[in-house]
C-alpha positions in Angstrom: 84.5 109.6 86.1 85.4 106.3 87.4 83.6 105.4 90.5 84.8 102.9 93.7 82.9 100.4 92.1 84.3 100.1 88.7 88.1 100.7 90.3 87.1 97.5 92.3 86.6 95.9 88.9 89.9 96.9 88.2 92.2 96.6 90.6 92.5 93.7 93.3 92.5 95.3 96.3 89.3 95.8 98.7 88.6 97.5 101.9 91.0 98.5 104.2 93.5 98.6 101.5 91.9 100.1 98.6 93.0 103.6 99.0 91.4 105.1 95.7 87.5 106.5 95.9 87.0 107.5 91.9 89.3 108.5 89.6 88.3 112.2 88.2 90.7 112.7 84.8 92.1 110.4 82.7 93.9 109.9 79.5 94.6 106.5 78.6 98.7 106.5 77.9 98.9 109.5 79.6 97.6 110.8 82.9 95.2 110.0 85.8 93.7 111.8 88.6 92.3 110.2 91.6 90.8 111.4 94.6 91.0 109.3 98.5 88.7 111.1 100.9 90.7 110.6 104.5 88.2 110.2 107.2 88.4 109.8 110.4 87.6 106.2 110.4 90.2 104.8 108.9 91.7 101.8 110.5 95.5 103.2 110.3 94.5 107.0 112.1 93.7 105.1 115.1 97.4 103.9 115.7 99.4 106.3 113.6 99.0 108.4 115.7 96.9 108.3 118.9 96.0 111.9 119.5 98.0 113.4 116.3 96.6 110.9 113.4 98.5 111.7 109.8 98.6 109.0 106.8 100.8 107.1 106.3 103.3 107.9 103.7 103.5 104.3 102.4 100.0 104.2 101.9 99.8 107.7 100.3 102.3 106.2 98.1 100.2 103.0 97.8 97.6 105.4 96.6 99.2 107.0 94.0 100.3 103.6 92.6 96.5 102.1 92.8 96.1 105.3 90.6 98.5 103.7 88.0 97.2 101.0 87.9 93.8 102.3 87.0 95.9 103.9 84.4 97.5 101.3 83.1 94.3 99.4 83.3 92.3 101.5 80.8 95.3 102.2 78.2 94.9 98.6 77.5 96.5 96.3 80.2 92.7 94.9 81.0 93.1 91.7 83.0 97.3 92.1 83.9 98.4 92.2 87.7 100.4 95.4 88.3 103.6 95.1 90.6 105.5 97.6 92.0 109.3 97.3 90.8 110.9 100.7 92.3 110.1 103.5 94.0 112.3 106.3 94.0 112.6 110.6 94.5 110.0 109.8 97.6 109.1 113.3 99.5 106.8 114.0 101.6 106.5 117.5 102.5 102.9 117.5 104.7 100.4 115.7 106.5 97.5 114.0 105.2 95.0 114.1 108.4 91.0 113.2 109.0 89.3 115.4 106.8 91.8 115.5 103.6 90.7 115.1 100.5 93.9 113.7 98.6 94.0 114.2 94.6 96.5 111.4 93.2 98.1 113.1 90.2 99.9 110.2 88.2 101.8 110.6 84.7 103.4 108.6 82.7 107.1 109.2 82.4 107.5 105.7 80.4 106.1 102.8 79.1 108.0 99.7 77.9 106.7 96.8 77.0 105.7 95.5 80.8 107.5 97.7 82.3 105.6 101.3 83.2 107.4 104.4 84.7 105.3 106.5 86.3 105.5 110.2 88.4 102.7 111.3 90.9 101.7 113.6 93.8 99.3 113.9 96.3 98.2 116.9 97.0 95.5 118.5 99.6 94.0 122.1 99.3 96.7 122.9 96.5 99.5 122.2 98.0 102.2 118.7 97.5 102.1 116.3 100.4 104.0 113.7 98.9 105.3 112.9 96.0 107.6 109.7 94.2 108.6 108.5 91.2 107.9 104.6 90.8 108.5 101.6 88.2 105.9 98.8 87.4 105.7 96.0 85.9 102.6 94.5 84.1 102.3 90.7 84.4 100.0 88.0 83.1 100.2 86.2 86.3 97.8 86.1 89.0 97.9 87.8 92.2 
């Protein structure tokens, strides 16, 4: 297991946009599973939307990539920035509210060179909320 701690060590992002708690499975070239608990607190429930509060689908999205990035991270991309390049077959087929607990199931479809194809879902009590296909590109640069 990789907790929010060593993901901060990996990726850039910090509080309100790091979207990934720990990371539960992983196989380096492979696969990755994540987890985001959705609570009630989180700064985007509160406008989106007043009285009926879901997630945003470009942050589940956002999640699933922070997820591949953790991937790529550990199957030996240590110190590389991770861009997003695509993102394509988006559905989302149900609301992430307040209480969700999201797993972020990412695969890897591709991997060439820089550029990393990936697939994921996000999926609450066993059933798909969302899910997308997205491209990235490993750079040396600095964010």
């Amino acid at each position: 297991m990789i907790n929010v701690r060593e993901i901060e060590s990996i990726l850039p992002h910090r509080f309100p946009f790091l979207l990934v708690d720990r990371i539960i499975e992983l196989v380096p070239g492979e696969t990755a599973v994540g987890v985001k608990n959705a609570t009630i607190n989180e700064h985007f429930f509160c406008g989106h939307f007043p009285g009926n509060p879901i997630m945003p689908g470009v942050l589940i999205v956002e999640a699933l990539a922070q997820t591949a990035g953790v991937l790529a991270f550990k199957s030996g991309m240590q110190g590389k920035a991770v861009y997003f390049m695509s993102i394509e077959k988006v559905k989302f087929r149900k609301p992430v509210t307040p209480g969700d607990q999201v797993r972020l199931e990412v695969k890897v479809i591709q991997h060439r060179g820089k550029v990393w194809k990936f697939s994921g879902q996000a999926v609450v009590d066993g059933k798909v909320a969302s899910e997308a296909e997205f491209t990235a590109m490993v750079s040396d640069g600095e964010i």
